[in-house]
C-alpha positions in Angstrom: -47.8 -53.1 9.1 -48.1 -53.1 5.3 -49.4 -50.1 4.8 -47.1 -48.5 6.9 -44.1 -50.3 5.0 -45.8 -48.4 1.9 -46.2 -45.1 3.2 -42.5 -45.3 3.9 -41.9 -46.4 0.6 -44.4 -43.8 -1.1 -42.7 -40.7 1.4 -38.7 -42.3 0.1 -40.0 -42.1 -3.6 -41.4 -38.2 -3.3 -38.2 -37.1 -1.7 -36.4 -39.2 -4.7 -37.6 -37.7 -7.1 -37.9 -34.4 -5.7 -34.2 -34.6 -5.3 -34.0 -35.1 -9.0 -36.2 -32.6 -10.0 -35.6 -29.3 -7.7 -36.1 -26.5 -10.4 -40.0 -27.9 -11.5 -42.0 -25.0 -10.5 -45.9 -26.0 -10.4 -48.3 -23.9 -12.4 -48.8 -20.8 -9.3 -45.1 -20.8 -8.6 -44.6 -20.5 -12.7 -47.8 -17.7 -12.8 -46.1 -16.0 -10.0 -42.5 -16.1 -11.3 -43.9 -14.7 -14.8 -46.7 -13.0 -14.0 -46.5 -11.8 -10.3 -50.1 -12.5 -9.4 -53.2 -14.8 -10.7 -55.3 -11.5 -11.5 -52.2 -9.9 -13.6 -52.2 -13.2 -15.5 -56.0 -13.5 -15.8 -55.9 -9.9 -17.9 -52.9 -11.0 -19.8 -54.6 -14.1 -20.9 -58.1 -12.1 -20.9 -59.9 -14.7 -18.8 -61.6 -14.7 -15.6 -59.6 -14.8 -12.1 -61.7 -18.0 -11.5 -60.5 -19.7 -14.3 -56.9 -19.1 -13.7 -57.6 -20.6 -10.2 -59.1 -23.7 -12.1 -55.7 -24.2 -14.2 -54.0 -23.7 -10.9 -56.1 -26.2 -8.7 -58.5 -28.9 -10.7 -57.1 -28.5 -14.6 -53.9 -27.7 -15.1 -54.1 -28.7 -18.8 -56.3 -26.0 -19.5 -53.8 -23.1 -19.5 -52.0 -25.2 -22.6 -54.6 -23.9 -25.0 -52.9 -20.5 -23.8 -48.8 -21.7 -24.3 -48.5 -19.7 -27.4 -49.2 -16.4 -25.5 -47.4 -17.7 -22.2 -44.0 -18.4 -24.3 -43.8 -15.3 -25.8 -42.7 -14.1 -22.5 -39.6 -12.9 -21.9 -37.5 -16.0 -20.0 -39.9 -18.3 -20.4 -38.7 -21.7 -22.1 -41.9 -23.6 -23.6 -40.4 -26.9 -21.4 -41.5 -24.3 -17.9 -44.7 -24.1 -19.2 -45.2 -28.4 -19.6 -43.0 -29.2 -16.5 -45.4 -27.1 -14.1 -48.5 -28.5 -15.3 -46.6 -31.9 -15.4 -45.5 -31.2 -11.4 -49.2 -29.5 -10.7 -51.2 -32.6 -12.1 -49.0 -34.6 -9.9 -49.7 -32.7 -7.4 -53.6 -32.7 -7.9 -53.5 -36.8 -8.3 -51.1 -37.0 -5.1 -53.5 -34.9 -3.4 -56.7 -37.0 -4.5 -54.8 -40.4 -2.9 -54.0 -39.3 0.1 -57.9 -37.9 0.8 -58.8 -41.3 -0.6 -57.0 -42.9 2.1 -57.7 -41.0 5.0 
């Protein structure tokens, strides 16, 4: 009964807060938007497919040591950059709790 009391909780919070945030791109909707696919981005940023598909997936921190490149963009705000590895980390760590619970 507990639990279920905090999944409810948990599932009212992420709809919360998605509510206040519905612009936040994560990192492969932001690397579509800006640079239509992970292998254009990989040449722009002269790195490997795989390791754009690590930013994306297990580190999205690691495309920060890139940001200087990335805003130089045209429409990209430096904020875009931060809020979509903010939203992807989030992602990855909300990802990680629920395969720890199953």
């Amino acid at each position: 009964m507990a639990a279920q009391a905090n999944t409810l909780t948990t599932l009212k919070a992420r709809e919360s807060a998605m509510k206040l945030k519905p612009n936040i791109m994560n990192l492969r909707e932001f690397i579509k938007r800006h640079y239509t696919t992970i292998e254009r981005c990989a040449v722009e940023l002269d790195v490997s497919r795989r390791t754009i598909e690590n930013y994306c997936f297990r580190n999205p921190s690691g495309i920060l040591k890139h940001s200087g490149q990335i805003i130089q963009l045209d429409e990209v705000e430096p904020l875009q950059l931060f809020d979509a590895v903010a939203e992807t980390i989030e992602q990855i760590n909300e990802n990680r709790k629920h395969d720890s619970v199953s």
